[in-house]
Backbone bond lengths (Angstrom), bond angles and torsions (degrees), N, CA, C in turn:
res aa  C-N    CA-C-N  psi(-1)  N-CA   C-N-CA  omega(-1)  CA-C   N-CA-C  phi
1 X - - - 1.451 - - 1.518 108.30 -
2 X 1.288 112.32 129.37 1.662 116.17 168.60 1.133 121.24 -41.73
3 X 0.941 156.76 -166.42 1.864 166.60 145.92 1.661 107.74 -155.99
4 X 1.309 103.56 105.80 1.502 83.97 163.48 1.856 115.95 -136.99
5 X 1.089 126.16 173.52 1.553 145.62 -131.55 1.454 99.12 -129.96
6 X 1.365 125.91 98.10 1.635 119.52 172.93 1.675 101.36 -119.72
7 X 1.054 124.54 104.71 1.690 119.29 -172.22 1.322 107.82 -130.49
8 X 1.291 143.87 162.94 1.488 163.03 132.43 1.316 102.86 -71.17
9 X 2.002 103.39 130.78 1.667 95.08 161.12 1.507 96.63 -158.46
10 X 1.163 116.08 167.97 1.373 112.93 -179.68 1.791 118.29 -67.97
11 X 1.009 110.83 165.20 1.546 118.94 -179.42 1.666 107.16 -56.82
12 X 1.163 105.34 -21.27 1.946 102.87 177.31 1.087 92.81 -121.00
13 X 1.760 154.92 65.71 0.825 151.89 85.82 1.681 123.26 118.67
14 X 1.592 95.86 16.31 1.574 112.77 174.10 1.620 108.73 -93.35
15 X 1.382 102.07 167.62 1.513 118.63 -170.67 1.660 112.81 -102.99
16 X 1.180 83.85 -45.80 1.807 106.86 171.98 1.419 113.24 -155.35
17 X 1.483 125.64 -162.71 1.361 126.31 -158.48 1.537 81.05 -105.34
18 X 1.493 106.63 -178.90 1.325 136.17 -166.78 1.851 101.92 -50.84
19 X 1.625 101.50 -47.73 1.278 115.39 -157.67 1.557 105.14 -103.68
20 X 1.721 102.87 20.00 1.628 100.99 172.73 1.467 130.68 88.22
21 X 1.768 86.25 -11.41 1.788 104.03 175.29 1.560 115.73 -37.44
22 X 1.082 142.60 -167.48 1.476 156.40 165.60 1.873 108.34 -163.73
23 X 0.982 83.32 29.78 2.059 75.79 -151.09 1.476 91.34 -66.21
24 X 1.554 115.52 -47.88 1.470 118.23 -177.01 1.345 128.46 -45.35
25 X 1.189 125.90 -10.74 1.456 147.50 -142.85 1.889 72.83 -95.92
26 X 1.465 124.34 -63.60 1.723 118.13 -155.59 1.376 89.40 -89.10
27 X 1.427 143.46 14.81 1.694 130.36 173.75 1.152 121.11 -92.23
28 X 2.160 97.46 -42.86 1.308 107.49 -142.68 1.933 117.22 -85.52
29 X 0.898 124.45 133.49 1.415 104.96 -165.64 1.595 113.35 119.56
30 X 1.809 108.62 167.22 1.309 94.42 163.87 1.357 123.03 -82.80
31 X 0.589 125.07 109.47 1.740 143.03 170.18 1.145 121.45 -46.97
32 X 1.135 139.36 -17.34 1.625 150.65 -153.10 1.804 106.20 -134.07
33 X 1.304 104.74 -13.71 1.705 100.53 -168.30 2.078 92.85 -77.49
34 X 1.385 101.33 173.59 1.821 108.05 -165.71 1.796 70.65 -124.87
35 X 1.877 99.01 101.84 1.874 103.55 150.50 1.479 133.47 -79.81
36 X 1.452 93.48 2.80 1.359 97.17 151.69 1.596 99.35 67.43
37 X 1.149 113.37 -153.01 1.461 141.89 179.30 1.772 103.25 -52.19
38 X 1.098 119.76 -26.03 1.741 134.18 169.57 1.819 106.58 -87.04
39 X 1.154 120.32 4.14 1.166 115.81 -170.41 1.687 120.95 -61.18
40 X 1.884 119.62 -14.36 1.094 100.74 174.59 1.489 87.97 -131.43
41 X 1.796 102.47 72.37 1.669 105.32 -167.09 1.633 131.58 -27.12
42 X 1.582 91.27 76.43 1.516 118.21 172.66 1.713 117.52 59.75
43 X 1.832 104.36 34.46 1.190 93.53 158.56 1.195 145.61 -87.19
44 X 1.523 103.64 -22.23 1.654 117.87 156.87 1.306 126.68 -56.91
45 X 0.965 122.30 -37.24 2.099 124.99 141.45 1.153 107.35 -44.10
46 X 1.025 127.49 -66.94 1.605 121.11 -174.18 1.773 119.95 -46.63
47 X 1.801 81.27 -58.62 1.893 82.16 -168.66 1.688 98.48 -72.43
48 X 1.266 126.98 -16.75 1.597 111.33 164.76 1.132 127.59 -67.88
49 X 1.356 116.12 7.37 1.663 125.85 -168.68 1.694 86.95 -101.99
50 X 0.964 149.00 -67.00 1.401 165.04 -135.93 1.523 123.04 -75.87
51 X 0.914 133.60 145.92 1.584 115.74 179.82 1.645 107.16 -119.78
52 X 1.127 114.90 4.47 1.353 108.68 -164.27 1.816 107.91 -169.04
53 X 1.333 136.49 155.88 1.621 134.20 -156.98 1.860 67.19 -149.56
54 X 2.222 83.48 135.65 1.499 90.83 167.57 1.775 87.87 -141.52
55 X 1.597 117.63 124.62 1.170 106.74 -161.09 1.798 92.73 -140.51
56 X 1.270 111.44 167.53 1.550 127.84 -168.42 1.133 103.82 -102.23
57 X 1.857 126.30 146.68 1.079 125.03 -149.68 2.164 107.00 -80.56
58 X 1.250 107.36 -17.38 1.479 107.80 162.06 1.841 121.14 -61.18
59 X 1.197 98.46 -63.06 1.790 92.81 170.57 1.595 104.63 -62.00
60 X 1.007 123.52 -30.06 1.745 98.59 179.38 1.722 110.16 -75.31
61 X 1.252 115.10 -32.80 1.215 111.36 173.85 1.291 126.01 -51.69
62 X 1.169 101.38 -49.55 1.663 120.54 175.02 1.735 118.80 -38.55
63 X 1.948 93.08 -56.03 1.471 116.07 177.08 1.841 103.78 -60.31
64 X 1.193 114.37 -39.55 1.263 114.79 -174.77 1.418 110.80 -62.96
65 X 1.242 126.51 -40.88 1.052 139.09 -176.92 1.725 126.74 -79.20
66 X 1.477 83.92 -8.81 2.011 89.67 151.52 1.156 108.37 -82.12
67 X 1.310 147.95 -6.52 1.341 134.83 -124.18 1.487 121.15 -17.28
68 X 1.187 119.67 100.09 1.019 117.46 -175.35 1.902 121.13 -88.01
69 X 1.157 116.44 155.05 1.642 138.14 164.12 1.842 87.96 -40.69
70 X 1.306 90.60 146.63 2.008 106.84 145.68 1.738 100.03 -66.74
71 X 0.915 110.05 -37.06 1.734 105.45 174.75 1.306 115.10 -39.94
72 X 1.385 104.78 -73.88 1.321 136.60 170.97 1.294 132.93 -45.95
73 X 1.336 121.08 -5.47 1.464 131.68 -157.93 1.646 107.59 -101.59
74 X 1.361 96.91 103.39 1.955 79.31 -155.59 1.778 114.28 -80.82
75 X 0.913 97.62 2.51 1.878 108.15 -178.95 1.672 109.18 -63.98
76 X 1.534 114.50 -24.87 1.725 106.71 -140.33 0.891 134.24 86.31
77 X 1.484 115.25 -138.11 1.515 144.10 153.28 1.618 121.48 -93.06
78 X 1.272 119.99 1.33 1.260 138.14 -170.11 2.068 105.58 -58.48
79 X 1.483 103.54 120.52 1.255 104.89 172.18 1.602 107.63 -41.15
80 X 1.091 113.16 124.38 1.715 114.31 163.46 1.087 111.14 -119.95
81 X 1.969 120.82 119.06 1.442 124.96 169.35 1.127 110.44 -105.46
82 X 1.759 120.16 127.22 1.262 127.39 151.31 1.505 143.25 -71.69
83 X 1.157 136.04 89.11 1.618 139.81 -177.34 1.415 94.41 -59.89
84 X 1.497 101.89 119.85 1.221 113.76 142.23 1.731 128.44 -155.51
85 X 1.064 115.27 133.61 1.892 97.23 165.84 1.395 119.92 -90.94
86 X 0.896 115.62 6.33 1.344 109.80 -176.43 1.681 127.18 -128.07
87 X 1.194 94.32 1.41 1.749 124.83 160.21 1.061 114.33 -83.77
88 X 2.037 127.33 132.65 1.266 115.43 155.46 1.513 132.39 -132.32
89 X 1.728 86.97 25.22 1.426 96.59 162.34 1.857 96.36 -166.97
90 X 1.681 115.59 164.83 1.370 90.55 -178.21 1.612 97.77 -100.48
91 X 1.544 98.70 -167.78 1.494 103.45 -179.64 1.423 108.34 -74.30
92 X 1.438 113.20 167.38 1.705 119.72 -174.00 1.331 118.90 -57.37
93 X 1.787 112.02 -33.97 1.683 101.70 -159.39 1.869 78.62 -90.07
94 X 1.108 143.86 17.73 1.595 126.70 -172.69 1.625 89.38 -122.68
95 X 1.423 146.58 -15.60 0.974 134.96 165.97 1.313 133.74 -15.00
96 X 1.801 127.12 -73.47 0.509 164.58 142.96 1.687 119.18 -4.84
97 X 1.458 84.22 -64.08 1.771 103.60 -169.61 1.541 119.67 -114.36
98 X 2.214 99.62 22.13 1.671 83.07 145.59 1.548 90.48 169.89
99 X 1.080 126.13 -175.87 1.746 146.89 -117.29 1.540 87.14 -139.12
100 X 1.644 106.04 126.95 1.566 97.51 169.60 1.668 100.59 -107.28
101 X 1.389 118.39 143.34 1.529 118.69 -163.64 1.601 91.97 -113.29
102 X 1.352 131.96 138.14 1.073 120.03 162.61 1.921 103.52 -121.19
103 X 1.331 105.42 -11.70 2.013 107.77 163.92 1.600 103.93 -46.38
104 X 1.751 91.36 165.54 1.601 106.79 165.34 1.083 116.28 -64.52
105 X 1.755 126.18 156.76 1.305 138.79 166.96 1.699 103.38 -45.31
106 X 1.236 132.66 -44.88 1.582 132.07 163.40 0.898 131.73 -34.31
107 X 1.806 105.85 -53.65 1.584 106.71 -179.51 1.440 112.18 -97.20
108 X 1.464 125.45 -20.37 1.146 112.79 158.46 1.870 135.69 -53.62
109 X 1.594 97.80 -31.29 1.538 104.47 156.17 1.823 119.82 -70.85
110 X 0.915 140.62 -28.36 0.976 167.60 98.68 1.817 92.16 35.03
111 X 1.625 100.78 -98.75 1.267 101.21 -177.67 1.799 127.01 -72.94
112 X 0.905 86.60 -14.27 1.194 89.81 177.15 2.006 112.97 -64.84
113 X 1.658 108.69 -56.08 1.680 115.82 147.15 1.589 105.91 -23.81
114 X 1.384 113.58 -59.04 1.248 99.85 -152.27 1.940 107.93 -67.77
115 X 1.333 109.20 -26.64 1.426 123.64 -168.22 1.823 89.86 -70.90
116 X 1.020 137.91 -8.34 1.220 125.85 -138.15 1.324 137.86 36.63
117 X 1.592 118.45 52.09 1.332 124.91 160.66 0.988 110.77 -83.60
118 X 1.696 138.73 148.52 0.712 131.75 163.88 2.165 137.92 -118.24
119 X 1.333 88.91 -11.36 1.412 115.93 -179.32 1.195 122.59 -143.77
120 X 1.540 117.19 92.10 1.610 136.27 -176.74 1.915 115.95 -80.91
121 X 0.839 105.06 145.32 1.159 137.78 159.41 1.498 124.35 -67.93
122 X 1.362 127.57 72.52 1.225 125.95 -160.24 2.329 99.22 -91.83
123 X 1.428 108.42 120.98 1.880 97.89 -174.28 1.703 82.21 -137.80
124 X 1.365 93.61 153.42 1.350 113.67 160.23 1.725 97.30 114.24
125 X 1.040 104.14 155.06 1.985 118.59 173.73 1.202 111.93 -46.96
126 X 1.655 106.05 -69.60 1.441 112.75 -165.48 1.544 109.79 -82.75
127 X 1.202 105.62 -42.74 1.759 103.05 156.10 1.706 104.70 -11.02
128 X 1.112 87.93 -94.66 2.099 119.50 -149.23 1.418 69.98 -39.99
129 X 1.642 123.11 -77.11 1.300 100.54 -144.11 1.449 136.51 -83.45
130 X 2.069 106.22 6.09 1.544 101.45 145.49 1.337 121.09 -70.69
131 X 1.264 124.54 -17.29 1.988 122.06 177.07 1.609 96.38 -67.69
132 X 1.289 110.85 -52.14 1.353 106.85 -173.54 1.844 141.70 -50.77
133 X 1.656 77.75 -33.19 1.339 98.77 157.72 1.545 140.69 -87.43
134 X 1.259 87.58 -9.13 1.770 90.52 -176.21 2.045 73.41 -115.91
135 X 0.933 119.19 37.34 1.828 100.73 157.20 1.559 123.21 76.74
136 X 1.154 116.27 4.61 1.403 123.87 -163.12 1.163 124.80 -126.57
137 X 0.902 129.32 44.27 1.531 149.81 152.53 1.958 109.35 -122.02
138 X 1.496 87.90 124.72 1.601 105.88 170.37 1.421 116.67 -78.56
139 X 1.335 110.42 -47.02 1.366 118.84 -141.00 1.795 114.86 -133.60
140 X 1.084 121.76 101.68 1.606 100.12 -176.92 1.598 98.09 -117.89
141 X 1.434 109.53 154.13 1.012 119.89 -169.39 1.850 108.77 -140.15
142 X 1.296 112.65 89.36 1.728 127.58 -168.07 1.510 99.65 -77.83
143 X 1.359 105.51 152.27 1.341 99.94 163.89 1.894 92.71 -139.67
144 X 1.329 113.12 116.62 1.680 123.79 -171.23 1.888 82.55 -86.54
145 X 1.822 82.89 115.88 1.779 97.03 164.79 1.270 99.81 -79.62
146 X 1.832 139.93 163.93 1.725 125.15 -176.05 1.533 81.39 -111.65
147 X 1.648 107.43 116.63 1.588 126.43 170.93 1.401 106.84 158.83
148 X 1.044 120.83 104.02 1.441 145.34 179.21 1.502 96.43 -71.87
149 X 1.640 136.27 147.57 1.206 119.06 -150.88 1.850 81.26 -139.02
150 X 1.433 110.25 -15.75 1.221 114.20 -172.31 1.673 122.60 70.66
151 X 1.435 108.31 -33.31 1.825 109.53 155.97 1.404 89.45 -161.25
152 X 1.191 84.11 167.20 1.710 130.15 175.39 1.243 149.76 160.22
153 X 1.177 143.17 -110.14 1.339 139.14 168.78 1.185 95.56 -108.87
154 X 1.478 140.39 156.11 1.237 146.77 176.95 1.530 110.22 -112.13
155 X 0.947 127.17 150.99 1.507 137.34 171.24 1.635 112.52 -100.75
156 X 1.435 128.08 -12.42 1.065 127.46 163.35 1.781 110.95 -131.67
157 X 1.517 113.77 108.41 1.151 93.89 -170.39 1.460 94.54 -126.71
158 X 1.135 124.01 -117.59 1.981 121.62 -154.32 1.729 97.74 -76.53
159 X 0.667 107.50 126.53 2.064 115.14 178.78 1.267 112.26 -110.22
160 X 0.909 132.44 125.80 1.457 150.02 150.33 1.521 109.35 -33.80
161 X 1.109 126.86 -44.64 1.486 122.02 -174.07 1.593 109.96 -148.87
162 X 1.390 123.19 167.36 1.601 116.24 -169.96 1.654 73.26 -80.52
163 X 1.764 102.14 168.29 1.856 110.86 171.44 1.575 76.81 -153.01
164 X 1.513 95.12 134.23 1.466 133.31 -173.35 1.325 93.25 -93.28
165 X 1.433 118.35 128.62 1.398 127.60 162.88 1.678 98.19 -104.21
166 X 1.626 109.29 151.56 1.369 117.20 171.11 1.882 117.39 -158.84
167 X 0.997 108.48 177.15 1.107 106.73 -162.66 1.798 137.23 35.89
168 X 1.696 81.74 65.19 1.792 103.75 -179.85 1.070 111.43 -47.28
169 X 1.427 110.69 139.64 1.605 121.10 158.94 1.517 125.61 -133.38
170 X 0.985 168.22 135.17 1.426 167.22 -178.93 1.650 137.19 -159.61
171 X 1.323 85.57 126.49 1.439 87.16 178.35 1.358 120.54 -123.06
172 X 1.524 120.03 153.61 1.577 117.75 -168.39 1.757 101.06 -97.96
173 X 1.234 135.72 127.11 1.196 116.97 131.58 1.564 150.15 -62.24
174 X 1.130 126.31 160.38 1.450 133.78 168.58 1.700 117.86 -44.04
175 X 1.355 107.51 -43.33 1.387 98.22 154.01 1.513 131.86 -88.50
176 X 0.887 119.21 42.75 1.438 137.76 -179.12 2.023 115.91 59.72
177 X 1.394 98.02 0.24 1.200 95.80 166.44 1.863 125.26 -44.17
178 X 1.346 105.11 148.29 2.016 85.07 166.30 1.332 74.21 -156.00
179 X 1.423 83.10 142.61 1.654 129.27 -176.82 1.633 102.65 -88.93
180 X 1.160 142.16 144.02 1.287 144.88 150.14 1.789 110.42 -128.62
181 X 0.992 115.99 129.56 1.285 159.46 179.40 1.697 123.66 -73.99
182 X 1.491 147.16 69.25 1.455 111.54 -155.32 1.909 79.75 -134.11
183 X 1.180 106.77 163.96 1.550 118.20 159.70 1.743 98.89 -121.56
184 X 1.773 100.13 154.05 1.234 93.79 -173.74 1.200 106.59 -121.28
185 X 1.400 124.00 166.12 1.114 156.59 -178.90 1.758 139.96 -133.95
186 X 1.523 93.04 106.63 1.823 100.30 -162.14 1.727 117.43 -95.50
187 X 1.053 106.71 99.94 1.649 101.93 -172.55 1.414 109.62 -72.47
């Protein structure tokens, strides 16, 4: 099964602030430019590539805590599994729209094969970097917000093994966003 990695992080390599903030994510940048046709810098390509979102019980919280519209819900209909051990049911407005997993990252891939999914959606910190470590992520796809935050949560933190990124790709937006592109590779 595929796994792949579409995230926002700051230019030095945090996810959010110390205390989980995101606020910077709607500041940072030019704010005022029209991206036009890039306006939801190519996540609707992305999440149309995917058959399935497997996410950690902090980013779902977070999402829960917009409560968002059916309008608003940017997944679809897309299976959404929540990892957690320490959850034992989710909140009300996330009911609906997804699966709390408390199995290993193994056997949750596992069933997912068996459902015939074939290309997940790997979000969240600790997420990516248990896939990363047990080998299972193909594809990551960064998008560097321009604002160095000086600390915070990291999106790449202690690794089990070096992981070779290859075949770069990148693009800059109008608001100074830049996208980077890598497939990976585990020796």
């Amino acid at each position: 099964m595929k796994c792949s990695v579409f995230i926002a992080l700051s230019v030095d390599g945090f996810i959010a602030r110390i205390d989980g903030n995101i606020d910077w994510l709607q500041s940072s940048g030019n704010q005022v430019v029209d991206l036009g046709a890039d306006a939801d810098m190519g996540f609707g390509e992305f999440i149309g590539s995917v058959d399935s979102i497997i996410m950690g019980r902090n980013t779902m919280e977070m999402i829960s805590a917009m409560n968002l519209t059916d309008d608003q819900w940017p997944y679809g209909t897309l299976p959404l599994f929540v990892l957690s051990n320490s959850l034992t049911k989710l909140p009300d407005n996330m009911m609906n729209k997804a699966t709390l997993v408390s199995t290993d990252i193994q056997t949750l891939m596992l069933e997912c094969k068996s459902k015939g999914l074939k290309h997940a959606y790997i979000d969240g910190g600790k997420t990516i970097q248990s896939f990363l470590n047990l080998k299972l992520i193909n594809q990551i796809t960064l998008t560097r917000v321009p604002i160095l935050l000086g600390q915070g949560i990291p999106l790449f933190a202690e690794s089990s093994r070096d992981i070779n990124l290859e075949k770069a790709r990148a693009k800059v937006f109008k608001n100074d966003y830049v996208q980077e592109i890598y497939d990976t590779r585990y020796d």
